[in-house]
C-alpha positions in Angstrom: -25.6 -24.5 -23.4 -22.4 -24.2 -25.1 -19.6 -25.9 -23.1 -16.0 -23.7 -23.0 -13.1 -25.5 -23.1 -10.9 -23.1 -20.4 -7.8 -24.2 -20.1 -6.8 -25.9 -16.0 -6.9 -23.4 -14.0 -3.6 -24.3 -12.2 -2.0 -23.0 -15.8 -3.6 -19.6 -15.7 -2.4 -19.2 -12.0 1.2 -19.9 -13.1 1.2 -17.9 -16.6 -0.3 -14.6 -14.4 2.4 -15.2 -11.4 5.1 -15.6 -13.8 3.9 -12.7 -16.2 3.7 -10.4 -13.2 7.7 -11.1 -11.5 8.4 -12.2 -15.3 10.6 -14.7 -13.2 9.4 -18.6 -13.0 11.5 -18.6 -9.8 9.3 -15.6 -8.1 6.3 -17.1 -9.0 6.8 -20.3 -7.7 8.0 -18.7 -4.3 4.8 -16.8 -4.8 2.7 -20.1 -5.7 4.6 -22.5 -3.1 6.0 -24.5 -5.9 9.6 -25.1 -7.9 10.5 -22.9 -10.8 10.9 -26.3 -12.7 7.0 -27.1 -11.7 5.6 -23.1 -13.1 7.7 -23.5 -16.1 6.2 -26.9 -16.7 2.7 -25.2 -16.3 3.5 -22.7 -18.4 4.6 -24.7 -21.5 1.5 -27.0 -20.5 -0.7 -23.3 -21.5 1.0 -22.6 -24.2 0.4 -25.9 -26.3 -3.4 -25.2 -24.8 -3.8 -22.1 -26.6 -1.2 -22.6 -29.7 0.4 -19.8 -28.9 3.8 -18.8 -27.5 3.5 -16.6 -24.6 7.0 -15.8 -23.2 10.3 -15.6 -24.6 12.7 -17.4 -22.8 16.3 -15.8 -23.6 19.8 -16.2 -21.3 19.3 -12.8 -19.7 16.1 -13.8 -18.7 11.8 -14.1 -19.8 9.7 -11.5 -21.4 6.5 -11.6 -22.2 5.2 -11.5 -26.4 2.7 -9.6 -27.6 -0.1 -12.4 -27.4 1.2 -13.1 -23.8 1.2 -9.7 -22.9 -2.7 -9.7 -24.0 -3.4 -12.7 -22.3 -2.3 -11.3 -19.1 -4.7 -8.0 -19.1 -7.6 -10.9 -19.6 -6.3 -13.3 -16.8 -6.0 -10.2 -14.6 -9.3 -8.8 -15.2 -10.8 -12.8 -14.6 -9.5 -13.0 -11.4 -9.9 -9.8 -10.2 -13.6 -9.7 -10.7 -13.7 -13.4 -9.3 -12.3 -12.0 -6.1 -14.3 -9.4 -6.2 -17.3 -11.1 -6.5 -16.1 -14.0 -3.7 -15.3 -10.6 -1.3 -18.5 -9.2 -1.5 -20.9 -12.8 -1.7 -19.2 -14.3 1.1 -17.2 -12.0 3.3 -19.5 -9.0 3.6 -16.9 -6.9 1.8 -18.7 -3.7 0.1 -16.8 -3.5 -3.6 -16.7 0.4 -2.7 -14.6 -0.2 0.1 -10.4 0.9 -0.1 -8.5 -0.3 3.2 -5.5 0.5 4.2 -3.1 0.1 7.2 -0.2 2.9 6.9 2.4 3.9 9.7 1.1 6.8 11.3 4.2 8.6 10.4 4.0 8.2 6.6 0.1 8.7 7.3 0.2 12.4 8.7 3.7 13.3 6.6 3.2 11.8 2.6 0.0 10.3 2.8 -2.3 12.8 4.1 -1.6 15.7 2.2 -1.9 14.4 -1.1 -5.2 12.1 -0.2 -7.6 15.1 -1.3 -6.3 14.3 -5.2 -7.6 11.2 -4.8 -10.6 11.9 -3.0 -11.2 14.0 -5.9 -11.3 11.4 -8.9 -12.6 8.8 -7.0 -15.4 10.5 -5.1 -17.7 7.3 -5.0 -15.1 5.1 -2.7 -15.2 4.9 0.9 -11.8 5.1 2.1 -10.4 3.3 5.4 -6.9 4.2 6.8 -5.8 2.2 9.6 -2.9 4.2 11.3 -0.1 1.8 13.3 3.1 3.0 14.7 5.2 -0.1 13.1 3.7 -3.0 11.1 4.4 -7.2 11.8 5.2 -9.1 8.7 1.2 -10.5 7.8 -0.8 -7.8 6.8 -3.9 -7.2 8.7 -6.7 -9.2 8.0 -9.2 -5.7 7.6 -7.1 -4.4 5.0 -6.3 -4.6 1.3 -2.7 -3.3 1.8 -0.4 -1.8 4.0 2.4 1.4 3.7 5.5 0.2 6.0 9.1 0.7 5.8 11.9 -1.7 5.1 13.9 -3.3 2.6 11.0 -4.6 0.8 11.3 -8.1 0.7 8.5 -9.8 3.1 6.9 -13.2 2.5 4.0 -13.8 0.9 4.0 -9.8 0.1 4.2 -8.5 -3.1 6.1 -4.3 -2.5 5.6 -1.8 -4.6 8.3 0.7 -3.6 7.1 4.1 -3.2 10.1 6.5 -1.7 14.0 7.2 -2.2 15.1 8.4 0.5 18.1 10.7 1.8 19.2 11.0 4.8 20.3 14.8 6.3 20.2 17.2 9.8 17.4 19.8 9.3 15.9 22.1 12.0 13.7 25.1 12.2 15.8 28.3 10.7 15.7 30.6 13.9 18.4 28.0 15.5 21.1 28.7 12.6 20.2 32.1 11.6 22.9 33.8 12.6 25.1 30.6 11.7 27.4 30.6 8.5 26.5 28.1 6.8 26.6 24.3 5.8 27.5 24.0 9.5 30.4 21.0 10.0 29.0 17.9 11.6 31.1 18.8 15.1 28.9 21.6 15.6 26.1 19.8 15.8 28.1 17.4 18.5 27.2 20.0 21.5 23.4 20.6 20.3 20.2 18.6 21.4 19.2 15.9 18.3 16.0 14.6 17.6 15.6 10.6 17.3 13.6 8.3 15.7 13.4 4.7 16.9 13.7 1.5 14.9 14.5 3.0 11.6 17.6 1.3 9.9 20.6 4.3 10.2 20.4 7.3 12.9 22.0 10.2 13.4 25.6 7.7 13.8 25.4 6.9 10.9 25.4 10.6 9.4 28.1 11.5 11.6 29.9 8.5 10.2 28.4 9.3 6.5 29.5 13.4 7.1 32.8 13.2 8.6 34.2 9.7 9.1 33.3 9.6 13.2 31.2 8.3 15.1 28.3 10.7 16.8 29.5 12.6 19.8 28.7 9.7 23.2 27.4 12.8 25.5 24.7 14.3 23.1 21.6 15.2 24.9 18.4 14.6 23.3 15.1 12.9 22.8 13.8 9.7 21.0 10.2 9.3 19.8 8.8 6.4 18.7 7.2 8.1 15.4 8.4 11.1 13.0 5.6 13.0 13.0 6.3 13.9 16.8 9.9 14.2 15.8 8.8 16.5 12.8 6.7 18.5 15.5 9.2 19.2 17.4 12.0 20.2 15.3 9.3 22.6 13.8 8.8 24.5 17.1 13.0 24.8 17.1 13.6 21.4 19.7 16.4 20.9 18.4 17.9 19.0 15.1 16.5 15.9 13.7 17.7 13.3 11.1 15.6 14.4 8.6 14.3 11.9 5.6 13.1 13.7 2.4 9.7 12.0 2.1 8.9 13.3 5.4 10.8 17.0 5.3 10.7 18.1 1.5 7.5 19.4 1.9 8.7 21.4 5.1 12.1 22.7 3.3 10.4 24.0 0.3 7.6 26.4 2.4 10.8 27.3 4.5 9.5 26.2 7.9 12.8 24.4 7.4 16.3 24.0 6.7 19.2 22.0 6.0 21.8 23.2 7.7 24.6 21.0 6.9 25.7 20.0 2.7 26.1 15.9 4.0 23.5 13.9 2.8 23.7 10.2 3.0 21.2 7.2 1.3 18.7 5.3 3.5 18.7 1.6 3.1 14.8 1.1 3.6 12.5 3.0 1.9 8.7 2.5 2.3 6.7 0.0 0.1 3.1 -0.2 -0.5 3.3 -3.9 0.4 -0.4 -6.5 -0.7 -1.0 -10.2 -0.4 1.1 -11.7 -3.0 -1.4 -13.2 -5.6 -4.7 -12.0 -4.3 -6.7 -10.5 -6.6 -8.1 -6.9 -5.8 -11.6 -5.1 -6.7 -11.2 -2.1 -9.1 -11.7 0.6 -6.4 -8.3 -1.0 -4.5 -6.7 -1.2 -7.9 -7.8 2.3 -8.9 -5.8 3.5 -5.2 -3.0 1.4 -5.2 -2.6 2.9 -9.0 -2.6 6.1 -7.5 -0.4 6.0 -5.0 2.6 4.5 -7.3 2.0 7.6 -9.3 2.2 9.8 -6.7 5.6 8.4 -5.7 6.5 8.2 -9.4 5.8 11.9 -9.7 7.7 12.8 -5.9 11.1 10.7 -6.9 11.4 12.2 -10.9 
């Protein structure tokens, strides 16, 4: 038997951490280590194999063409190790795709574009694990989670997925006969829709639209997820603090409107968010390169 002379496999970890942030810092907050200790690794691989594999410049690393090679073959190692080690030893079918999602970005983004993928992956058996807000860990059952935040998270690598605005819409028989965009005040003296525990809310708007604060007295009602907010505001309930992921789809067949021109930016967004450094079978690969070009396509 022919004996192959791999190089330590404490190297390859630290060349595929660093290659992916293309940061030795990241990876070592990745790997639990100093950016002194991956960059020491990295060298160590590089006299290994002969062969330089980043270029390290003031503004910062990028990979050469021999290390960008490398990296597709690291990848590919470790992702059919994990693979394997999933299926052996924790019972894990290599068909299987889960996914724990916000029930909100579930029945408003998710949902309606899942058939596509349904469609080219026909063979994968697909899991979606609905929560109403996530904790920090993801969940032990799944492969990744879709939550919203700023996307920085320990131990989480985030893949950022929406860019969102921020703006009053409402169903079009409650402005019909409204000239229109509506100032902010009128909307002072009308029932608006909330949302709990995202970042900005409707004060924020009024703040964003005309430099006050919302109105103190304004009736209303808070839910605890947008798709009942979205429900609502459908039915004419009132107005809601729209955010575009949720309500493009809505404005464009018309079922609703914008009645006011202020529009401000959200600071969260949501993330597709996995365990930083795991490495993921081909059928969560072939989803989680779906859904980034979904999002690619919805934010050009």
């Amino acid at each position: 038997m022919t004996f192959r002379k791999l190089p330590p496999l404490g190297m390859l970890r630290s060349f595929e951490a660093a290659a992916r942030h293309i940061s030795f810092a990241r990876a070592g907050e990745e790997l639990g280590v100093t950016a002194a200790a991956v960059s020491q690794q990295v060298k160590g691989l590089e006299e290994h194999l002969g062969q330089t594999l980043f270029l390290r410049r003031p503004q910062g690393l990028s990979l050469t063409e021999a290390g960008l090679s490398y990296l597709t073959i690291i990848r590919d190692a470790f992702d059919r190790l994990g693979a394997g080690t999933d299926e052996l030893f924790h019972g894990r079918s290599g068909s299987d795709v889960s996914v724990r999602v916000t029930a909100g970005f579930a029945h408003l983004w998710l949902v309606p574009r899942l058939h596509r993928f349904l469609n080219v992956a026909p063979d994968l058996r697909l899991r979606l694990l609905t929560t109403l807000w996530t904790p920090l860990e993801i969940d032990a059952e799944a492969d990744f989670e879709i939550r919203c935040g700023i996307g920085a998270w320990p131990q989480l690598t985030a893949y950022r997925l929406t860019r969102d605005r921020l703006f009053p819409v409402c169903a079009p028989a409650l402005v019909a006969h409204l000239p229109k965009p509506l100032a902010p005040e009128y909307l002072g003296a009308q029932r608006l829709i909330h949302v709990a525990n995202f970042a900005e809310g409707w004060a924020d708007w009024f703040r964003g639209a005309g430099g006050s604060a919302a109105p103190a007295a304004t009736g209303g009602i808070v839910f605890d997820t947008a798709t009942l907010a979205v429900d609502l505001t459908l039915n004419g309930g009132g107005f809601m603090l729209g955010r575009s992921c949720f309500v493009d789809s809505h404005l464009a067949d018309g079922r609703l409107v914008a009645p006011c021109a202020a529009k401000i930016k959200s600071t969260e967004a949501f993330y597709l968010v996995e365990r930083a450094g795991e490495r993921l079978a081909p059928p969560a690969r072939r989803f989680r390169d779906w859904v980034l070009a979904e999002a690619a396509q919805q934010n050009s």
